[in-house]
GUMARDREN-385060 format. One record per residue: x, y, z of N, C-alpha, C in turn; chain. Coordinates in steps of 0.2 Angstrom, whole numbers, plus 5000, padded with zeros to 4 digits. Layout:
# residues N
((X,Y,Z),(X,Y,Z),(X,Y,Z),A)
...
END
This chain:
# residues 104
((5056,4918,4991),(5054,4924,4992),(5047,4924,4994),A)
((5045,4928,4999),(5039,4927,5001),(5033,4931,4998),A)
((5029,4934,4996),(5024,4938,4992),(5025,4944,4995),A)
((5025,4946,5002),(5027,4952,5005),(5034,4954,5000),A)
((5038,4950,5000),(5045,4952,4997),(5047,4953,4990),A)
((5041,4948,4987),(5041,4951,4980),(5039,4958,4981),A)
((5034,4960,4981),(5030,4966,4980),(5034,4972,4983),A)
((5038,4971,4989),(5043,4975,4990),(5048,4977,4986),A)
((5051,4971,4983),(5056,4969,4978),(5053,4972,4971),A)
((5047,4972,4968),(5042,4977,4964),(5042,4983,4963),A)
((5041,4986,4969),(5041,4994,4973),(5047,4996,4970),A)
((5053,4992,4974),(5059,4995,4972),(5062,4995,4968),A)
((5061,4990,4961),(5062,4992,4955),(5060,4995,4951),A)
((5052,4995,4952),(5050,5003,4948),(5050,5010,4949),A)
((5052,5010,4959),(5055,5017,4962),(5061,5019,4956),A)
((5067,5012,4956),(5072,5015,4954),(5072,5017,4947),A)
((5066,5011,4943),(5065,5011,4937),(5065,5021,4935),A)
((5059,5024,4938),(5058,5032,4936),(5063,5036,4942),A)
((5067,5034,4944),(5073,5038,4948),(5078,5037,4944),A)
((5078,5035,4939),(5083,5030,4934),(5084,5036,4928),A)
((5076,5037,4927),(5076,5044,4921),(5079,5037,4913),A)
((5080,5032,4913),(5082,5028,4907),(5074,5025,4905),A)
((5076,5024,4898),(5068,5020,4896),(5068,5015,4900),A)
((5060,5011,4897),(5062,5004,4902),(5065,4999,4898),A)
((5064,5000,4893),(5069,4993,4887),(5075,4994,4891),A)
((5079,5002,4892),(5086,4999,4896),(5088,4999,4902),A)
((5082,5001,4906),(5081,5001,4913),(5083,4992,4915),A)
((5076,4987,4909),(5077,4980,4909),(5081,4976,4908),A)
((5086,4981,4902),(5093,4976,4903),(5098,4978,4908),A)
((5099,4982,4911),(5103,4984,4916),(5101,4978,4922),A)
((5095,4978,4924),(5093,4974,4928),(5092,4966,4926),A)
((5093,4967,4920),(5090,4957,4917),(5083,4954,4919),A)
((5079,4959,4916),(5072,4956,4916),(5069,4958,4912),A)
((5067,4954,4908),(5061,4954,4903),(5057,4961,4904),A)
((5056,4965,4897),(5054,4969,4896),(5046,4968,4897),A)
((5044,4962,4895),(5037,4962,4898),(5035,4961,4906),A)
((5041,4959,4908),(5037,4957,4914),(5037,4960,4920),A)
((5043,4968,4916),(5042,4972,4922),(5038,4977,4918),A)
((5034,4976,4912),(5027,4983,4913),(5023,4979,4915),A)
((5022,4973,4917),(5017,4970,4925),(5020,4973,4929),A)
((5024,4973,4931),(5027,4974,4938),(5025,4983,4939),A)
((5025,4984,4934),(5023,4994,4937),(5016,4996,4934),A)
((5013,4990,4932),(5005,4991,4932),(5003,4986,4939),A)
((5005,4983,4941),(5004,4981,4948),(5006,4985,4952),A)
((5011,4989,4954),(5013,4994,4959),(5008,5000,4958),A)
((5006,5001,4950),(5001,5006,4950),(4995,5005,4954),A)
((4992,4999,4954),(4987,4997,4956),(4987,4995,4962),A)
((4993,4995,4967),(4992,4991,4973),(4994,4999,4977),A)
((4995,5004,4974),(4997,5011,4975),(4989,5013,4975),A)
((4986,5014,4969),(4978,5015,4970),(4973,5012,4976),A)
((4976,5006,4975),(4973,5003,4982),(4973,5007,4987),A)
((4979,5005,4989),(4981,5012,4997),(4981,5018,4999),A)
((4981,5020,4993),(4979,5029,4992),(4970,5031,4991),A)
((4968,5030,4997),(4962,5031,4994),(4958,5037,4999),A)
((4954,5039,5000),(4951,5044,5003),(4951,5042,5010),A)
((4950,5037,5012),(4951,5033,5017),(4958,5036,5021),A)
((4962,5035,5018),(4968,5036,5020),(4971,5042,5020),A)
((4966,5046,5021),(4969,5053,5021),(4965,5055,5028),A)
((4970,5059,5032),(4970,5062,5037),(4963,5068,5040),A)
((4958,5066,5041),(4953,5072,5044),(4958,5077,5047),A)
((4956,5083,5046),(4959,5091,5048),(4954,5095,5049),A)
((4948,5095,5046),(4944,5100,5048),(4944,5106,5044),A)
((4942,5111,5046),(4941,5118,5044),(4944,5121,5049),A)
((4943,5127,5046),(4944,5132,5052),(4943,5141,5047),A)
((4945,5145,5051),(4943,5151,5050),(4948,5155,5048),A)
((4954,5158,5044),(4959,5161,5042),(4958,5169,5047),A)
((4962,5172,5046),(4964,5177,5048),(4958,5184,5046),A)
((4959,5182,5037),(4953,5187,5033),(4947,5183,5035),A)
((4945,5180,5040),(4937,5176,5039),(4934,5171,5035),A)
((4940,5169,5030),(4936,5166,5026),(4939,5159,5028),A)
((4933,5153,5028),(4931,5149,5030),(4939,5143,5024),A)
((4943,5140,5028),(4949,5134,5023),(4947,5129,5025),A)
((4947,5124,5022),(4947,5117,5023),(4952,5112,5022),A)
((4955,5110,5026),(4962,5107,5025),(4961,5098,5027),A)
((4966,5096,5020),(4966,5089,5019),(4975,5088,5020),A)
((4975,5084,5024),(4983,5080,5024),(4982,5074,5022),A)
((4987,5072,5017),(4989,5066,5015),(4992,5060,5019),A)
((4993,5053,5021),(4998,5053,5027),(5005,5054,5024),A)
((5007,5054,5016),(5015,5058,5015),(5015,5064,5020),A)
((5010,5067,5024),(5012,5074,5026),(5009,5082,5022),A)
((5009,5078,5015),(5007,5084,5013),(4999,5088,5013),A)
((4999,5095,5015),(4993,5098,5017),(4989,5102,5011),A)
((4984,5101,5008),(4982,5106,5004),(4974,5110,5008),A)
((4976,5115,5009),(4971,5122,5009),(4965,5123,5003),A)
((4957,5122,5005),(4954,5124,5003),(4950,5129,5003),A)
((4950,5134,4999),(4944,5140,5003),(4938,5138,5001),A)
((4934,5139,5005),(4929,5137,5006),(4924,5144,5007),A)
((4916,5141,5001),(4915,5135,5000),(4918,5134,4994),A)
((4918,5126,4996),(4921,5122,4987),(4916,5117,4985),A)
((4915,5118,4981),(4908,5112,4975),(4911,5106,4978),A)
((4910,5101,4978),(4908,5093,4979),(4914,5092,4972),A)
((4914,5094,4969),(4919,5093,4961),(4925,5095,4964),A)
((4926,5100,4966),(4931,5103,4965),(4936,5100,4972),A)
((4932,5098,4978),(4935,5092,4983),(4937,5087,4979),A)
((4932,5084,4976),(4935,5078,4973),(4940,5077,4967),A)
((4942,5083,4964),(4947,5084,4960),(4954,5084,4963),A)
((4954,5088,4971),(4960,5090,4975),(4961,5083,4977),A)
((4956,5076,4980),(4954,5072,4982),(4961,5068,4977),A)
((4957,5067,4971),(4962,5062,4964),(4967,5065,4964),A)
((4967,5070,4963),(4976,5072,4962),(4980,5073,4969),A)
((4977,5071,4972),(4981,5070,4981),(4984,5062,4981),A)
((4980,5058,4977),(4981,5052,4977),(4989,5047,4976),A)
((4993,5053,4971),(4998,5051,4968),(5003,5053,4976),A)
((5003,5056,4978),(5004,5061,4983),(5009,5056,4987),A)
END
């Protein structure tokens, strides 16, 4: 298996792991792997997730000017999702929408 296909192979057992809704003790024996070596595998998917998900990786949108005049500022995800800022927003309060976008 090549590294691209573990890591895929990763992705999809952790995806199924919390689509499973089971612990992981019985998620691992369903599957036949060591219970330690898949809380590596979903602290590596965590982490190859933070990678990817970074500010970088989100969509310029711009501002614009709503209906009532007041100034929004919109951030897309590339999942698609859009969140609306009114504006102005503090430097914290972007980078708060910013971190919790990242799960996204």
């Amino acid at each position: 298996m090549t590294k691209i296909e573990q890591q895929e192979h990763r992705r999809d057992m952790v995806c199924r792991y919390y689509e499973s809704g089971m612990s992981q003790k019985a998620f691992c024996e369903t599957i036949h792997v060591p219970q330690s070596t898949f809380a590596y595998w979903v602290k590596r998917v965590r982490a190859e997730r933070e990678e990817s998900v970074s500010t970088n990786s989100l969509v310029p949108v711009g501002s614009f000017t709503s209906a009532d005049s007041s100034p929004v500022m919109r951030i897309k995800a590339p999942s698609g999702v859009v969140v609306e800022l009114d504006l102005p927003a503090s430097g914290e309060t972007i980078r708060m929408v910013l971190k919790a976008m990242e799960g996204v």
